[in-house]
C-alpha positions in Angstrom: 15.7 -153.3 -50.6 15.3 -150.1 -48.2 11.3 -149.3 -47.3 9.3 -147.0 -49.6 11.6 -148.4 -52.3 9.3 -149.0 -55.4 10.9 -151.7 -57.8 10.2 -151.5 -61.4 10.2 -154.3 -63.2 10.4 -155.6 -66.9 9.1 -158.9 -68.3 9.8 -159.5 -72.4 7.9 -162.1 -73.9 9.5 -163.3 -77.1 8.1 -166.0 -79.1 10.8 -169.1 -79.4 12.6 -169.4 -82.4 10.9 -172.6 -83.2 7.3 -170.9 -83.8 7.2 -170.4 -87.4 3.3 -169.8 -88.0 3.1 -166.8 -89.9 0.4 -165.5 -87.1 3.3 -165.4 -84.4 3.1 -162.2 -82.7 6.2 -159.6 -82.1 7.8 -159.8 -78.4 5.6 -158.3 -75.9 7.0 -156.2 -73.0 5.2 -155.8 -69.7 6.2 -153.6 -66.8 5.7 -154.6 -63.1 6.0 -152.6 -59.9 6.8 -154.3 -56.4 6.0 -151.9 -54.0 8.1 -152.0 -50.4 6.1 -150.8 -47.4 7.4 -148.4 -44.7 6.8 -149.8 -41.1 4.7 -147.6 -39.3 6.3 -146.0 -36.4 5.5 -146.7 -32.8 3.7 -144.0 -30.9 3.2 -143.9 -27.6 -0.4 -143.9 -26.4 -2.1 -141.9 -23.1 -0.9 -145.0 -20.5 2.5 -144.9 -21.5 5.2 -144.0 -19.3 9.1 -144.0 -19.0 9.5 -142.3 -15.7 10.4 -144.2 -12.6 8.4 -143.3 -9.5 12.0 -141.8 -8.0 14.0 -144.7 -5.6 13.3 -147.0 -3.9 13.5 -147.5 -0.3 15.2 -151.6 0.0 13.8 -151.5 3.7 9.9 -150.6 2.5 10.1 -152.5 -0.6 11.0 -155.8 1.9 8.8 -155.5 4.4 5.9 -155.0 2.0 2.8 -157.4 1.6 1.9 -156.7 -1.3 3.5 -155.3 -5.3 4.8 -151.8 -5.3 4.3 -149.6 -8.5 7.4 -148.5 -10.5 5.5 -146.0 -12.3 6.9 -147.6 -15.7 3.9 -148.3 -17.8 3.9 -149.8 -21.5 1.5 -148.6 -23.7 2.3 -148.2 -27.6 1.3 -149.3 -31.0 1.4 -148.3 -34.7 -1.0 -147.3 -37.5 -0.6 -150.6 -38.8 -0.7 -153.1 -35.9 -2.4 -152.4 -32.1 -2.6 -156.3 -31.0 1.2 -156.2 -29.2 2.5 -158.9 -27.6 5.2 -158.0 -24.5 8.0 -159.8 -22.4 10.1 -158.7 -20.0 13.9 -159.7 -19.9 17.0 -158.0 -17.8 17.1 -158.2 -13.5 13.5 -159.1 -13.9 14.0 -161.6 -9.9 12.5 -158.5 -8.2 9.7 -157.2 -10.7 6.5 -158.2 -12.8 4.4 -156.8 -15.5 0.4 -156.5 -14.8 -1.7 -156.2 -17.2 -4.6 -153.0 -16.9 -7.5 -151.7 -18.5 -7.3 -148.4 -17.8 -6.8 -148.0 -13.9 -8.0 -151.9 -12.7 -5.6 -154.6 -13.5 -7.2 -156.7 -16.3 -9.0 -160.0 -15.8 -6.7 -161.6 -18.0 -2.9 -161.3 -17.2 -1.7 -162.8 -20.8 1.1 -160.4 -21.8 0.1 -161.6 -25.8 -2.3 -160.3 -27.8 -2.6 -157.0 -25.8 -5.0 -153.9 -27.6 -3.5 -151.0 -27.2 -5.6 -148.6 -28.7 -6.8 -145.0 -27.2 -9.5 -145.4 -29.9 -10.6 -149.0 -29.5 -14.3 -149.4 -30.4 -14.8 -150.5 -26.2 -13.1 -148.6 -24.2 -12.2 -151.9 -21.5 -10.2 -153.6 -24.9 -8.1 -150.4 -24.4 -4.7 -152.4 -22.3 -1.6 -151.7 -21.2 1.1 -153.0 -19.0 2.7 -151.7 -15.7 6.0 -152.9 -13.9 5.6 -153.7 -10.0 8.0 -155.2 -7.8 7.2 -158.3 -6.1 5.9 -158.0 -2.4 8.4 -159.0 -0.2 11.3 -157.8 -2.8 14.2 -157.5 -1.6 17.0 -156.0 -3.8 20.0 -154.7 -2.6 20.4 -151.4 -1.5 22.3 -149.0 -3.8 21.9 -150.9 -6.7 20.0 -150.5 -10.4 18.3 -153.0 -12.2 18.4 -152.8 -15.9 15.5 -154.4 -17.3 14.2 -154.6 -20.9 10.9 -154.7 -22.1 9.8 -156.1 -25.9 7.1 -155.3 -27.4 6.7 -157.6 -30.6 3.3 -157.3 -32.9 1.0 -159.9 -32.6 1.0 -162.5 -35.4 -2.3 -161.1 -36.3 -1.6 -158.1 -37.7 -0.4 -158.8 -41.5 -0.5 -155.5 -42.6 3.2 -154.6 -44.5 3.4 -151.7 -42.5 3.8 -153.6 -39.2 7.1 -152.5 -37.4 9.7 -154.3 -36.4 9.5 -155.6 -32.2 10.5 -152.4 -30.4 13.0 -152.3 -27.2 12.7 -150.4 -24.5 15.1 -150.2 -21.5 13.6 -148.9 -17.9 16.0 -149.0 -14.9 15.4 -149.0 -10.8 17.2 -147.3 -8.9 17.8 -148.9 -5.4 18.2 -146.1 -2.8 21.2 -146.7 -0.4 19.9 -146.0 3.2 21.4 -143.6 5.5 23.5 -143.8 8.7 22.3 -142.9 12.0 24.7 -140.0 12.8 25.3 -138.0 16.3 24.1 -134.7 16.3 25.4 -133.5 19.2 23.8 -134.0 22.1 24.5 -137.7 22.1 26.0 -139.8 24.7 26.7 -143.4 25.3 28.2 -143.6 28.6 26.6 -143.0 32.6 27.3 -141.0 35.1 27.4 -144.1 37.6 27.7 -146.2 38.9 24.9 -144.9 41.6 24.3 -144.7 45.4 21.5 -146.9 46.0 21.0 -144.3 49.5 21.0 -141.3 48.0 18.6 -142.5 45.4 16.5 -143.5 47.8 16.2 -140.2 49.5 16.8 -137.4 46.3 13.8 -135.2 46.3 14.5 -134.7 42.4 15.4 -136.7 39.1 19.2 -137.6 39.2 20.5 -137.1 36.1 22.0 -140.4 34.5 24.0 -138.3 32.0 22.9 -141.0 29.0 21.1 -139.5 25.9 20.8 -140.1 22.2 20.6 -137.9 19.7 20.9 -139.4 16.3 19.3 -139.1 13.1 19.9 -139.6 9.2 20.6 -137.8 6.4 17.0 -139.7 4.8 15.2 -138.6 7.8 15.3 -136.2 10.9 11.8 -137.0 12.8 12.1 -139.4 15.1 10.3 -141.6 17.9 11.9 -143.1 20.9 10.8 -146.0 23.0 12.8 -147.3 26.2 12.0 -150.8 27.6 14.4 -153.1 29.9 14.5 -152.2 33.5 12.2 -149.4 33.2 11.0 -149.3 36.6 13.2 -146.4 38.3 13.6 -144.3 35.5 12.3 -142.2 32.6 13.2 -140.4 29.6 12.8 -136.9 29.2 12.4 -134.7 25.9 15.0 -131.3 25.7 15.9 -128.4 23.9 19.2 -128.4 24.1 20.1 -127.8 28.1 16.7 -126.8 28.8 13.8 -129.3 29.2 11.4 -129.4 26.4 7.5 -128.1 26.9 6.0 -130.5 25.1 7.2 -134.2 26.8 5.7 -136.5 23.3 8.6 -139.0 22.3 7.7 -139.3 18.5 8.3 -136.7 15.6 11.2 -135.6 17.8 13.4 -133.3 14.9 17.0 -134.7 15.6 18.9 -132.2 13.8 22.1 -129.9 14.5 20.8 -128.4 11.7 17.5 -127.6 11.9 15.7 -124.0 11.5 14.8 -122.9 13.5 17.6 -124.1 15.9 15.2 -124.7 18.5 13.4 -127.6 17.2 16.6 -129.5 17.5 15.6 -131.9 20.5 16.9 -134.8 21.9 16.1 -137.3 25.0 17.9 -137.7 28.3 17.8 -140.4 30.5 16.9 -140.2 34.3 16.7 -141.9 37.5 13.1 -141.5 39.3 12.6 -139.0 42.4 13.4 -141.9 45.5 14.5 -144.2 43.0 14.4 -147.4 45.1 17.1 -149.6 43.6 19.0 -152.6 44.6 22.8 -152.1 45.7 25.0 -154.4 43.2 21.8 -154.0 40.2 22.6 -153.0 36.8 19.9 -151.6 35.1 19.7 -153.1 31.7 17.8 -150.2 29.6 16.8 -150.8 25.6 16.4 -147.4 23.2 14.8 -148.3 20.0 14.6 -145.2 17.7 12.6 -145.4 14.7 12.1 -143.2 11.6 9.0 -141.5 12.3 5.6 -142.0 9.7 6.5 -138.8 8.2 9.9 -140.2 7.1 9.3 -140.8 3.0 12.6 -140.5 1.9 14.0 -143.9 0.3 16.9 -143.4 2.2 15.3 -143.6 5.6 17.1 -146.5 7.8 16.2 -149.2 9.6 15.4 -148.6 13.3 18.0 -148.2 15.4 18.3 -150.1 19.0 21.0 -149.1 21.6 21.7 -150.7 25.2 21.9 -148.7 27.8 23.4 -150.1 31.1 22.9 -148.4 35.2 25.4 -149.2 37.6 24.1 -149.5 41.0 26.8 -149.5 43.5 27.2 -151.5 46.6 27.4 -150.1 49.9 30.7 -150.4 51.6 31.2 -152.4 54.9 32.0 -150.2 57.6 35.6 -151.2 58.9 37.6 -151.1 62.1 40.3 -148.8 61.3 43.0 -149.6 64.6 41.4 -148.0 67.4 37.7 -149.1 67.6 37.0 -150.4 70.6 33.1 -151.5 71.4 34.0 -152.6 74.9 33.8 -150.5 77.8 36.3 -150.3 80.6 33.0 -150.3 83.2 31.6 -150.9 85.5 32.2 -147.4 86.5 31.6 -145.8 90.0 
């Protein structure tokens, strides 16, 4: 049978050949017709949406407290049931559905039973459901998760229209964050090691010739922080070989690329005016750049520590080289 089919039927009566009373009546013929509903469709109502909210950042979606919106909502029924029961299925580890009445998550979380119905008598029996990860989820960057939601209609709706459960597939796409890349300017190795003398008495900075200058292809402002043996030196915000106006080590565009080329900047590292160091120290010196605030792109990394280390040299003994002599030929007339 296919739906909207209409069966016609035929039933013949005919009186057995054993009824011989003259009164028996001539066959009688009666027509039936079986009619064979078309499900009603399933249209979407106002809530419903198969858009994902972009990627995801793995690194934000961890460190999270509480459950981040996909932007997937369910929200469907047909002219013959609106009581729809849902389940999810698929890589479902990382994700939830939530009930809602409009814009507050409903009191009840039961995903059977659910009205969905734009034109439901109250407007709070009006339901839906939304996928959320899980705080704390912690899928692995670069990858998608498939999952499947089934929306089946309630057992209380017997009209013959009522559709078959409908399937609908939603995937998340798992950003893959970016390296932290030199752009230029960045340098990994000292000048030293360093004269703990001439520190002492330098009426200016002394250039360590250590700086970084990194960022990623997810984000180019960043901040810097430097801890360790901070004492004796200091970091220092430029513009290319010229030292930056503003000295504010956060939002700091990292960026070979940037327009206008002058907002690329970068941080150097310096030894204090009369830096009074130890002979034989090394200076053990921590940068920890991180993504700056303003850094929304799922791709943005981790932060990013480097060591830094100072060399402070020791003082060479003075030596007798063959013809010192600290005795005196005296007493002299």
């Amino acid at each position: 049978m296919t739906q909207g089919d209409v069966l016609d039927l035929t039933v013949v009566a005919t009186p057995h050949s054993s009824c011989t009373d003259p009164r028996t009546p001539a066959p009688l013929t009666v027509s039936w017709n079986v009619t064979i509903a078309t499900a009603a469709a399933w249209v979407k109502e106002s809530r419903d949406d198969d858009s994902a909210s972009g990627s995801f950042s793995p690194l934000r979606l961890a460190a999270s407290s509480a459950r981040t919106a996909t932007g997937l909502a369910f929200h469907r029924n047909s002219d013959a049931c609106k009581r729809v029961d849902v389940a999810l299925s698929g890589d479902t580890s990382h994700v939830e559905l939530r009930r809602y009445a409009g814009t507050t998550e409903a009191g009840s979380q039961v995903l059977s039973d659910i009205t969905m119905d734009d034109d439901a008598t109250q407007s709070g029996s009006n339901q839906h459901v939304r996928l959320y990860f899980k705080a704390g989820a912690a899928p692995t960057g670069g990858s998608i998760l498939d999952v499947t939601i089934v929306a089946t209609p309630n057992a209380a709706c017997t009209d013959a229209r009522t559709p078959a459960p409908l399937t609908v597939g939603w995937s998340l796409t798992i950003a893959t964050t970016s390296p932290w890349v030199n752009q230029g300017s960045d340098v990994a190795t000292s000048n030293g090691p360093y004269s703990a003398l001439t520190l002492a008495v330098a009426a200016q900075r002394t250039d360590t010739g250590l700086a970084f200058h990194r960022s990623a292809l997810g984000c180019r402002q960043i901040d810097v922080a430097l801890s360790g043996d901070t004492g004796q030196v200091e970091l220092l915000r430029y513009q290319g070989a010229t030292e930056a106006s503003s000295q504010v080590l956060s939002g700091i565009t990292m960026h070979s690329a940037a327009t206008p080329s002058t907002s690329n900047h970068h941080v150097k590292l310096f030894l204090k005016a009369r830096a009074a160091v130890t002979q034989g120290d090394v200076l053990d010196l921590t940068i920890v750049a991180t993504p700056n605030s303003s850094c929304t792109d799922a791709r943005t990394p981790a932060p990013l520590t480097v060591s830094w280390n100072l060399t402070i040299a020791t003082a060479a003994a003075w030596t007798n080289q063959g013809s010192d002599d600290s005795t005196s030929d005296g007493p002299f007339s």
